[in-house]
C-alpha positions in Angstrom: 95.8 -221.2 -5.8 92.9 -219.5 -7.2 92.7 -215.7 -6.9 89.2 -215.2 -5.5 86.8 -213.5 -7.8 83.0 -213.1 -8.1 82.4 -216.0 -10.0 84.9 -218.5 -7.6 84.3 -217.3 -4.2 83.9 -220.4 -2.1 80.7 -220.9 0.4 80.4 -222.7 3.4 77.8 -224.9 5.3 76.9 -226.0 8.4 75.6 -229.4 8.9 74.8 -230.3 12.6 74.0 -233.9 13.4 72.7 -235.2 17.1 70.5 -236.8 18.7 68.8 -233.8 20.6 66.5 -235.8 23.3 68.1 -235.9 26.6 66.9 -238.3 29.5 65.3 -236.5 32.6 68.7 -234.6 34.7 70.6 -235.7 32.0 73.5 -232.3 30.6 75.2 -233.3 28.1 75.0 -232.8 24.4 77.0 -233.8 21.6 76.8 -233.0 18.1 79.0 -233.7 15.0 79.6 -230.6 13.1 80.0 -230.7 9.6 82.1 -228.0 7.7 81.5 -227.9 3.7 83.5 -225.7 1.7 82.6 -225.3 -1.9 84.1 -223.3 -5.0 80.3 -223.2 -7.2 77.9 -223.1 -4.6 76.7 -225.2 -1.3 74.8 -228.7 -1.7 71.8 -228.9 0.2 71.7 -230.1 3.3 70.0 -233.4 4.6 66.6 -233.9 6.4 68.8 -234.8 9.8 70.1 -231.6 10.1 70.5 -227.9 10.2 72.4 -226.2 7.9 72.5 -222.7 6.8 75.1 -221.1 4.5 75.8 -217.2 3.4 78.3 -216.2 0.8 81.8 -215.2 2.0 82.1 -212.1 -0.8 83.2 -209.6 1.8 85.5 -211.7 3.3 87.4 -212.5 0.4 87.9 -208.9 -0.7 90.9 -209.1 1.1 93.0 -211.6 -1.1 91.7 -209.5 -4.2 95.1 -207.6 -4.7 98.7 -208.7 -4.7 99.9 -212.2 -4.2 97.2 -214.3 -3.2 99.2 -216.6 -1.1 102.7 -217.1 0.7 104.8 -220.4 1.1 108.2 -221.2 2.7 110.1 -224.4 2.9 111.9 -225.3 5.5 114.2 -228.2 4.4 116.6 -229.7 7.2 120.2 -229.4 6.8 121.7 -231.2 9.8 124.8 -233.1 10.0 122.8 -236.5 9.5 120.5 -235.8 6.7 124.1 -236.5 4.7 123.7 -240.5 6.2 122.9 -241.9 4.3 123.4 -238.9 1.3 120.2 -239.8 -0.5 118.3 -238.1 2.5 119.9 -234.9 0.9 119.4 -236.1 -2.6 116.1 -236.5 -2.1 115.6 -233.5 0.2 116.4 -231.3 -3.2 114.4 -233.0 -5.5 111.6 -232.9 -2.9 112.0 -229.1 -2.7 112.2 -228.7 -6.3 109.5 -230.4 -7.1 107.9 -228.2 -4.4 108.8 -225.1 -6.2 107.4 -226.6 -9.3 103.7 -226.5 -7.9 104.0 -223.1 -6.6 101.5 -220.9 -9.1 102.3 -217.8 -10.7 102.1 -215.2 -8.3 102.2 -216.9 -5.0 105.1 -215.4 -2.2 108.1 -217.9 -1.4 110.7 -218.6 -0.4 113.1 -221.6 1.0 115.2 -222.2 4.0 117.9 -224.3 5.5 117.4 -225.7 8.8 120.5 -226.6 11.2 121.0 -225.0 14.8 120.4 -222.1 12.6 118.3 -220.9 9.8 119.7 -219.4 6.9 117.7 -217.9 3.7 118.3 -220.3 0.8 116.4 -218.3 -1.9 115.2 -215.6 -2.5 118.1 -214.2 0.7 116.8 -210.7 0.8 114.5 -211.3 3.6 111.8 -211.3 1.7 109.6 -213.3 -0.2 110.0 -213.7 -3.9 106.8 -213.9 -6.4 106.5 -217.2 -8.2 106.7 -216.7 -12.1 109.2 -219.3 -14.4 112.3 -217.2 -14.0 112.1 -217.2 -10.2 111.1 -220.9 -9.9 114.2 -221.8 -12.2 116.4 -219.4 -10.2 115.2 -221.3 -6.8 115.6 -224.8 -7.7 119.8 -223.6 -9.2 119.8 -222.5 -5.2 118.5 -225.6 -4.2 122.7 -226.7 -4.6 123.1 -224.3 -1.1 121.0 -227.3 1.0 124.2 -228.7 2.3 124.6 -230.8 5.0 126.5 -230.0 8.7 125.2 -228.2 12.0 122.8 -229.4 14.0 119.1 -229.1 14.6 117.0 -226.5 16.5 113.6 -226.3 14.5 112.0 -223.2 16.5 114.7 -221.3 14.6 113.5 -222.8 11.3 109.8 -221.6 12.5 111.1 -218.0 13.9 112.9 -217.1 10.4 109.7 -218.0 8.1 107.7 -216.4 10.3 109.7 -213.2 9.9 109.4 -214.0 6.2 105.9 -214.2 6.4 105.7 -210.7 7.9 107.5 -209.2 5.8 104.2 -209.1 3.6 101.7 -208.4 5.9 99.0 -207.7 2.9 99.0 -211.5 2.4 96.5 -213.3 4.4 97.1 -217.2 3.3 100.4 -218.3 4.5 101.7 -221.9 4.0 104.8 -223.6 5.6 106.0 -227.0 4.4 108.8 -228.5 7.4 111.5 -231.3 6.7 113.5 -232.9 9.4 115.0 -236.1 9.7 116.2 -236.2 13.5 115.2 -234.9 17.0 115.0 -231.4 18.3 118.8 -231.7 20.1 120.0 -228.3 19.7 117.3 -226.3 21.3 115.5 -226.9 24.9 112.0 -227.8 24.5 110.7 -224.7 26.5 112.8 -222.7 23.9 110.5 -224.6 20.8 107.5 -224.1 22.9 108.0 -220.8 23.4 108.4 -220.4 19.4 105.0 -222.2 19.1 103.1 -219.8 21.0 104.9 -216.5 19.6 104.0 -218.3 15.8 100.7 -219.7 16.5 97.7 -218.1 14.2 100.7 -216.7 12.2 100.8 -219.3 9.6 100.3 -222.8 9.1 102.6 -225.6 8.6 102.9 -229.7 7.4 105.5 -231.1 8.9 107.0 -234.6 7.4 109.8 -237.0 8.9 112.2 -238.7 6.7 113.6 -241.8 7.9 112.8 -243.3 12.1 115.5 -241.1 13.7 113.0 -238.4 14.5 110.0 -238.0 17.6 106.9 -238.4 16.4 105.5 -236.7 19.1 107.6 -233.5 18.8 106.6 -233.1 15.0 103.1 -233.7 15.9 103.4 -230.7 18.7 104.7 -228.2 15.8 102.2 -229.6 13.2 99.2 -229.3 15.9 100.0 -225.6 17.1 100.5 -224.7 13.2 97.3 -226.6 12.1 99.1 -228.8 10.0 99.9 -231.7 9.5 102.0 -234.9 10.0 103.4 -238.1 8.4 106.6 -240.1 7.8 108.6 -240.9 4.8 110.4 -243.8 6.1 112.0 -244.5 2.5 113.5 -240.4 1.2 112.2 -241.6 -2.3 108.8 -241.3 -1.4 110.0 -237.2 -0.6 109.1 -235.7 -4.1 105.6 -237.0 -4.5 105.1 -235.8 -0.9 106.4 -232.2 -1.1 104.3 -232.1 -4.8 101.7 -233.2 -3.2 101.4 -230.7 0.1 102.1 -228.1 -1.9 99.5 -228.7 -4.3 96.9 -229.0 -1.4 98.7 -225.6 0.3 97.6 -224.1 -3.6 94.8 -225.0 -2.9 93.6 -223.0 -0.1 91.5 -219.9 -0.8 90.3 -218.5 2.8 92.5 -218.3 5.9 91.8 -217.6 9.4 88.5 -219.6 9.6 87.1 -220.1 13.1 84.5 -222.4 14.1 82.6 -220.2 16.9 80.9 -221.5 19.6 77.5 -219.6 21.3 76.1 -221.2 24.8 73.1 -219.7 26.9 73.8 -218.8 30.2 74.4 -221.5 32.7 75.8 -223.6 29.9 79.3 -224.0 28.5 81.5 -225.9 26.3 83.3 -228.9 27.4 85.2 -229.6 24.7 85.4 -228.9 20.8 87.6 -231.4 18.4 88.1 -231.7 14.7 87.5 -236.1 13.9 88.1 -235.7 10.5 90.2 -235.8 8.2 92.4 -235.9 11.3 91.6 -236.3 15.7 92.7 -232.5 16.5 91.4 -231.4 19.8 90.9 -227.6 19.8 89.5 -227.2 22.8 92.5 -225.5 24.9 92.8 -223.1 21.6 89.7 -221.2 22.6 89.4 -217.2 22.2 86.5 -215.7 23.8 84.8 -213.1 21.8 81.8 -212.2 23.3 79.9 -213.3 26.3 79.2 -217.0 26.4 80.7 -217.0 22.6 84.4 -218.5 21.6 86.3 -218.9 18.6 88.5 -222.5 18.1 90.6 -222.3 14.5 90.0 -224.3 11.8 92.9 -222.8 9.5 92.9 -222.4 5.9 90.1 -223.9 3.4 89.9 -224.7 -0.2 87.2 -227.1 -1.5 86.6 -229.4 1.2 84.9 -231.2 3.6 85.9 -231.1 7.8 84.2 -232.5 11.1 83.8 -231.3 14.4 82.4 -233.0 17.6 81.2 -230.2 20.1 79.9 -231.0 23.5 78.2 -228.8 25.6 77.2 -229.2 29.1 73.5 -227.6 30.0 71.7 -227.1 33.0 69.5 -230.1 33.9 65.6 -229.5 33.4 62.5 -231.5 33.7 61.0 -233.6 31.1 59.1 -231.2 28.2 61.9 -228.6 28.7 63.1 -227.6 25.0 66.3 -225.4 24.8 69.2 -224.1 22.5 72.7 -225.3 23.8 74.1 -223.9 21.3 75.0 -222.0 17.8 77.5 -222.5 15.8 78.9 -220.6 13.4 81.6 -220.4 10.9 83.7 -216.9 11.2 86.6 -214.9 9.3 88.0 -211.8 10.5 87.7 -208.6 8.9 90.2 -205.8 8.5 87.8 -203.6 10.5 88.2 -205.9 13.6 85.1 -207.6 13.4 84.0 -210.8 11.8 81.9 -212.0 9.1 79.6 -215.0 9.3 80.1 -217.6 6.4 77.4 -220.0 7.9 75.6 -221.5 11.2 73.8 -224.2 12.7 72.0 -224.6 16.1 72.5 -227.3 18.6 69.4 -228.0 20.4 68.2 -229.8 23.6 64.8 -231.4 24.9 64.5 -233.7 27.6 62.2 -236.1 27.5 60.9 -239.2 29.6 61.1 -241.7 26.3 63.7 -244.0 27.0 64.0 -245.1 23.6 64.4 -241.4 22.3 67.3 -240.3 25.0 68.9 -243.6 24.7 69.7 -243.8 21.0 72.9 -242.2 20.1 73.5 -240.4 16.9 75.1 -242.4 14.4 77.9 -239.6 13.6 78.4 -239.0 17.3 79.1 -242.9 18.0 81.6 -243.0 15.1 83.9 -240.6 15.8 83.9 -241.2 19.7 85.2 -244.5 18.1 87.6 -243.4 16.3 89.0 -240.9 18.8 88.9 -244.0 21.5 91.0 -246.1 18.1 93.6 -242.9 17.7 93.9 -243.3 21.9 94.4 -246.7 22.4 96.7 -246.8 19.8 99.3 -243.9 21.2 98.9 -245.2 24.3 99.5 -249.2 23.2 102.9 -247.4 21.3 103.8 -245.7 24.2 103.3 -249.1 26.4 105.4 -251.1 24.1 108.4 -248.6 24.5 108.4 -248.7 28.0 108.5 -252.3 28.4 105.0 -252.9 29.1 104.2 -256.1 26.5 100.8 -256.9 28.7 99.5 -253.4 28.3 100.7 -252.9 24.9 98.5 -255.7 23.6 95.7 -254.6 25.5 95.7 -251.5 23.5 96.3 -252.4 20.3 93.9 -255.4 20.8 91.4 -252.7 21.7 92.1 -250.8 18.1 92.0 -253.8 15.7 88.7 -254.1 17.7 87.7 -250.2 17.0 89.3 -250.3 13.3 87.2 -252.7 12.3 84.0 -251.7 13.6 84.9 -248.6 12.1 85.9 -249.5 8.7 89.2 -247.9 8.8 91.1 -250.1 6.8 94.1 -248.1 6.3 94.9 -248.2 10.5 94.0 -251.7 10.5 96.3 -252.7 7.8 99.0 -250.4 9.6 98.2 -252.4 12.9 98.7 -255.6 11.3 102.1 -254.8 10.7 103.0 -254.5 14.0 100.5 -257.2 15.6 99.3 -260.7 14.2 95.3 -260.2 14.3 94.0 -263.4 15.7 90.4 -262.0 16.0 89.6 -258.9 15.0 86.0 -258.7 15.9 87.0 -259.4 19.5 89.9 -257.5 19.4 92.8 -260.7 20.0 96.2 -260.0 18.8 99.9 -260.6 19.2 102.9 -258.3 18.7 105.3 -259.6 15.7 108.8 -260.4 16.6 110.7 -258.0 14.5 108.5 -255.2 13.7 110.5 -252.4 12.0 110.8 -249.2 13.0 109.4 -247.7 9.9 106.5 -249.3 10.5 105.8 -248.7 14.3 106.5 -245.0 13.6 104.0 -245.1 10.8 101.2 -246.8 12.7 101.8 -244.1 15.5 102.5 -241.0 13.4 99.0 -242.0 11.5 96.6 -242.8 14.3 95.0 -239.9 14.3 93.8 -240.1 10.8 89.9 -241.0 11.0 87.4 -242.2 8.5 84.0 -240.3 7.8 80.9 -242.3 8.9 79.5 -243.9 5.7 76.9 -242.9 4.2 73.4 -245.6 4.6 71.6 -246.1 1.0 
């Protein structure tokens, strides 16, 4: 994780693309909001959008002294990660190879997760800094991740977040979570209460080893911690994995980043959800920070690339009428209270009595409808099957092979073809397999929500 300096300091852009014409009464207005984060500069932006971009110098200042980032690892140390025992074999290793990828300087710290939480290493209540000696010293500790107990998670979440706390001058903070079973030890209104005390504390991926665990319960922990969420159905794959989260959580160079959302009077916001990498919808995380303005997390960034789709309902107004339905801009906080700008783009409206204008739909905006409508129909064909509901099931997950392939995402419609024989994909025809594994059902579902990006025409 690179210490920010003058001649690293990331910068952001804004690209907005919509189709701005609106047919005569017509209110609504969708845009797909693109997010670029760079190391060495912004790239320009294209002639279909808007895009603006400021450097974030000030709001880097902050990470300028001390550790530049914290991480804990939570590894689970229930009675059943020792059945089979390579589930705690491979839980160490995993962790290890975690600690490995932690760079000099970087707060951590590891923690074993049962009904309880206990302090693996450093065990002071703090955080130790990464350097050879203390990475060595945590992976000898790694020996302490023994199975027995049971599992209550929000415990695992409530003791890295005091962990977390206990350096307050850190602003990046990183948590990787292991479990391999359900939340059985702990009421759900007792995690959920954990969620909200945590949230906008620190993030956190959360990864399931093995099909004993609820892939919707991970994927509430991962959502409220801006994370995210995937299975390792065989524990070998755990090393790679952990290497690889942590790398990405190394990574990261500005936290607290907020997309914030401006409407005119008589206008507001009917929903705001990240499509990609991942189908996050942010819209119930709102913060309102100033009249008709409201701030929806994004997390941390490093060097990458997110997108949003914003829709904004307007007043209705006669044909000719040009308005702005929006701004939106990409904020950090300041120590001061306030907060900086790191970039903007305007969403605009004009109604107009050309049918051929109103009617045509932004390419951006169609794709990621889709592949919201492909992460939907394929939760709710999972949730079908479980209860019994073969007719509806299909239905659903005939709709997705339909959607991923119009889409392109080859990755979900190779995961749905383990679970349904594709008789036509193009109008969406299956049948479930007899025999599908576990591992794979739980995959397809656990992954629905990953999206592809709209490909670019020549």
């Amino acid at each position: 994780m690179a210490r920010l300096t003058k001649s690293n300091l990331p910068q952001f852009a804004v690209d907005i693309f919509q189709n701005e014409y609106l047919a005569e009464g017509a209110r609504e207005v969708n845009a797909i909001v693109t997010v670029t984060a760079t190391g060495g500069g912004t790239s320009g932006s294209t002639s279909a959008s808007v895009s603006a971009s400021v450097s974030s110098q000030s709001a880097a200042a902050a990470l300028s002294d001390g550790p530049d980032a914290a991480v804990v690892i939570m590894v689970d140390c229930s009675g059943s990660m020792d059945y089979p025992a390579a589930k705690i074999h491979a839980a160490r290793e995993a962790t290890a190879a975690a600690i490995d990828a932690v760079r000099d300087g970087v707060a951590f710290a590891v923690i074993a997760g049962t009904h309880e939480a206990k302090e693996v290493y450093p065990g002071s209540g703090q955080l130790a800094v990464s350097h050879p000696g203390s990475r060595e010293e945590a992976k000898q500790s790694l020996r302490r991740l023994t199975p027995g107990g049971g599992t209550a998670i929000g415990t695992w979440l409530s003791k890295a977040d005091q962990l977390f706390l206990s350096r307050r001058d850190i602003s990046i903070r990183h948590g990787i979570l292991l479990t391999d079973g359900r939340n059985e030890h702990e009421k759900p209104a007792d995690l959920q209460r954990t969620l909200d005390r945590v949230q906008g504390h620190f993030t956190a991926d959360c990864r399931g080893v093995g099909t004993d665990w609820e892939v919707e319960e991970l994927r509430r922990i991962s959502s409220a911690l801006l994370g995210t969420v995937d299975i390792v159905a065989d524990p070998a794959g755990l090393a790679d994995d952990f290497r690889s989260m942590m790398e990405n959580a190394m990574g990261k160079e500005v936290a607290d980043v907020a997309l914030r959302v401006w409407t005119p009077a008589n206008a507001s916001v009917k929903f705001v959800k990240q499509v990609a990498p991942a189908v996050e919808d942010l819209t119930g995380r709102r913060k309102d920070t100033a009249p008709r303005a409201g701030d929806y997390p994004t997390g941390s960034w490093g060097d990458e690339s997110r997108d949003y789709h914003v829709c904004i309902e307007v007043p209705s107004a006669a044909v000719g009428s040009e308005m702005l339905a929006g701004r939106i801009s990409l904020v950090v906080p300041q120590p001061d209270g306030t907060s900086e700008v790191l970039s903007q783009g305007l969403v605009k409206a004009v109604w107009t009595d050309d049918i051929s204008a109103s009617t045509k739909i932004s390419p951006q905006v169609a794709h990621y409808t889709g592949q919201a409508d492909l992460a939907n129909a394929i939760q709710e064909g999972m949730d079908a099957h479980r209860r019994g509901d073969v007719d509806n099931a299909t239905s659903k997950l005939g709709k997705a092979v339909q959607l991923a392939h119009e889409s392109g995402n080859e990755d979900t419609f190779r995961l749905l073809a383990k679970v349904v024989d594709v008789v036509d994909a193009k109008e969406g025809t299956v049948r479930f397999r007899k025999n599908v594994s576990e591992a794979d059902s739980m995959t397809l579902e656990t992954r629905s929500t990953k999206t592809v990006r709209v490909k670019k025409t020549p």
